[in-house]
C-alpha positions as CSV (number, residue, x, y, z in Angstrom):
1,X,44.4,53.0,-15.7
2,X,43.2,56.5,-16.6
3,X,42.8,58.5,-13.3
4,X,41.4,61.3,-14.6
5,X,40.3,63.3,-17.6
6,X,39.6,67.1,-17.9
7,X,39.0,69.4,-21.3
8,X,42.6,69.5,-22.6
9,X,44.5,66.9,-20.1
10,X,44.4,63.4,-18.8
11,X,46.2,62.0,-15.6
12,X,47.2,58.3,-16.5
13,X,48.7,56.0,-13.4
14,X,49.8,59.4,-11.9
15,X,51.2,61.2,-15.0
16,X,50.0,64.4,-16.3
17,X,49.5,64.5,-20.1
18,X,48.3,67.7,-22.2
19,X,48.4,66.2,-25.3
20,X,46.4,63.4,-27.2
21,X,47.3,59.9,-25.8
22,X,47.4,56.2,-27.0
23,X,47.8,53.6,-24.8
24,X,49.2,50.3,-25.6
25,X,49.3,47.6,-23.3
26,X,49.1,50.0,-20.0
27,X,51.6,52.0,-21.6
28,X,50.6,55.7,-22.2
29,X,52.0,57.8,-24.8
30,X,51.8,61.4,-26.3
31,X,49.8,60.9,-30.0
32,X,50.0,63.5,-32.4
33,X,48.3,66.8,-33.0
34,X,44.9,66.1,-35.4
35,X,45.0,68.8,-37.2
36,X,41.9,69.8,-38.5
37,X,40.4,66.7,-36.2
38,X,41.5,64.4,-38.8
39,X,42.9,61.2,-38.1
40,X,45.0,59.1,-40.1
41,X,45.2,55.0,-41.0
42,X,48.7,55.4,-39.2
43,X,47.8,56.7,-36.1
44,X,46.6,52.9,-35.7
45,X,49.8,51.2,-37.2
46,X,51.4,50.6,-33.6
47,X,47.6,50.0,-31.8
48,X,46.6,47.2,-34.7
49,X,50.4,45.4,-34.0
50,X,49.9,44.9,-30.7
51,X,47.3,42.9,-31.4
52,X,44.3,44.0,-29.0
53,X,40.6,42.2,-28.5
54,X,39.5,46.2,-28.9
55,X,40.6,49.8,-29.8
56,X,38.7,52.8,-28.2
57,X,38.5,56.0,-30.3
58,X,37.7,59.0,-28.0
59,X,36.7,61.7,-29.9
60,X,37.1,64.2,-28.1
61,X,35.2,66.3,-24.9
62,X,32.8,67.4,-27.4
63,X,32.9,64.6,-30.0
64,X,34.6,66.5,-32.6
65,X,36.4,64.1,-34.5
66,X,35.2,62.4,-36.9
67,X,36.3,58.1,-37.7
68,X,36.6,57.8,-41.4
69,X,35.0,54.8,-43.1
70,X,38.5,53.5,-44.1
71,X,40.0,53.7,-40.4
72,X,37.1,51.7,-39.1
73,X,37.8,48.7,-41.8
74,X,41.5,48.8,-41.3
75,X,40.6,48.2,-37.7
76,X,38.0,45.6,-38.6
77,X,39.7,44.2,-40.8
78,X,41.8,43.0,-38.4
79,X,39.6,41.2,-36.1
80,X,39.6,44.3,-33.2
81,X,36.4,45.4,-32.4
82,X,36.2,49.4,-32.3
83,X,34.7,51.7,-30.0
84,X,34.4,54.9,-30.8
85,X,33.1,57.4,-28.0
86,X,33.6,61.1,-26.9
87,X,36.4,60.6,-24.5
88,X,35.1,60.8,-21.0
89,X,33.1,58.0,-21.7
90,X,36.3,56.4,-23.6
91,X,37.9,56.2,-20.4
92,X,35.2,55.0,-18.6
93,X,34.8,52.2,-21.1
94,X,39.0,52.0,-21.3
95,X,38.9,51.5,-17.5
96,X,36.1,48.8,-17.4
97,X,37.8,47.3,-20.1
98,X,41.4,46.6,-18.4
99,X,39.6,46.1,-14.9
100,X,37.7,43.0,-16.8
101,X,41.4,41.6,-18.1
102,X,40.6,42.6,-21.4
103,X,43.4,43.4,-23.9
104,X,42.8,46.7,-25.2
105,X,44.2,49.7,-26.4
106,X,43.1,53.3,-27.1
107,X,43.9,56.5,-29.1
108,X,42.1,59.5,-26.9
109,X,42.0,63.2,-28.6
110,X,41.7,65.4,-25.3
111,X,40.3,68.6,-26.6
112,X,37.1,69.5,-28.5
């Protein structure tokens, strides 16, 4: 579960992360820097082969990033449904998500 999220950090089952996160089956990870907000197709290799029901985009506090057409039909593609929110609102859903047994998992950008 995500315990909290502030601009710049989240606090995931009692861990402190500054950094963007995934989370794959209720295990939280450090995700790479987007430079220039940009994701990539592989930032999703390891979420799409764990075979969730969903993947949550956060987008950031703001809503910053921006999903490319080609990210959302790899995910599609695959028979996930995608969420895409700013990222306080990605843990909210994240959180409902897992709380209703739903197998999900989740890339979260924690700044902008």
């Amino acid at each position: 579960m995500i315990d909290s999220y502030t601009f710049g950090t989240f606090v995931v089952d009692g861990k402190k992360l500054d950094s963007n996160i995934v989370l794959i089956n209720n295990i939280v990870k450090p995700a790479r820097y987007l430079e220039g907000h940009l994701l990539r197709e592989s930032d999703f290799d390891e979420l799409i082969s764990a075979k969730p029901e969903i993947i949550i985009i956060g987008t950031g506090a703001s809503g910053v990033v921006q999903v490319q057409e080609e990210i959302k039909q790899l995910i599609e593609s695959n028979n996930i449904r995608l969420i895409i929110e700013k990222t306080g609102e990605a843990c909210n859903t994240y959180n409902d998500l897992i709380k209703k047994q739903k197998k999900v998992c989740a890339f979260l950008h924690n700044t902008c």
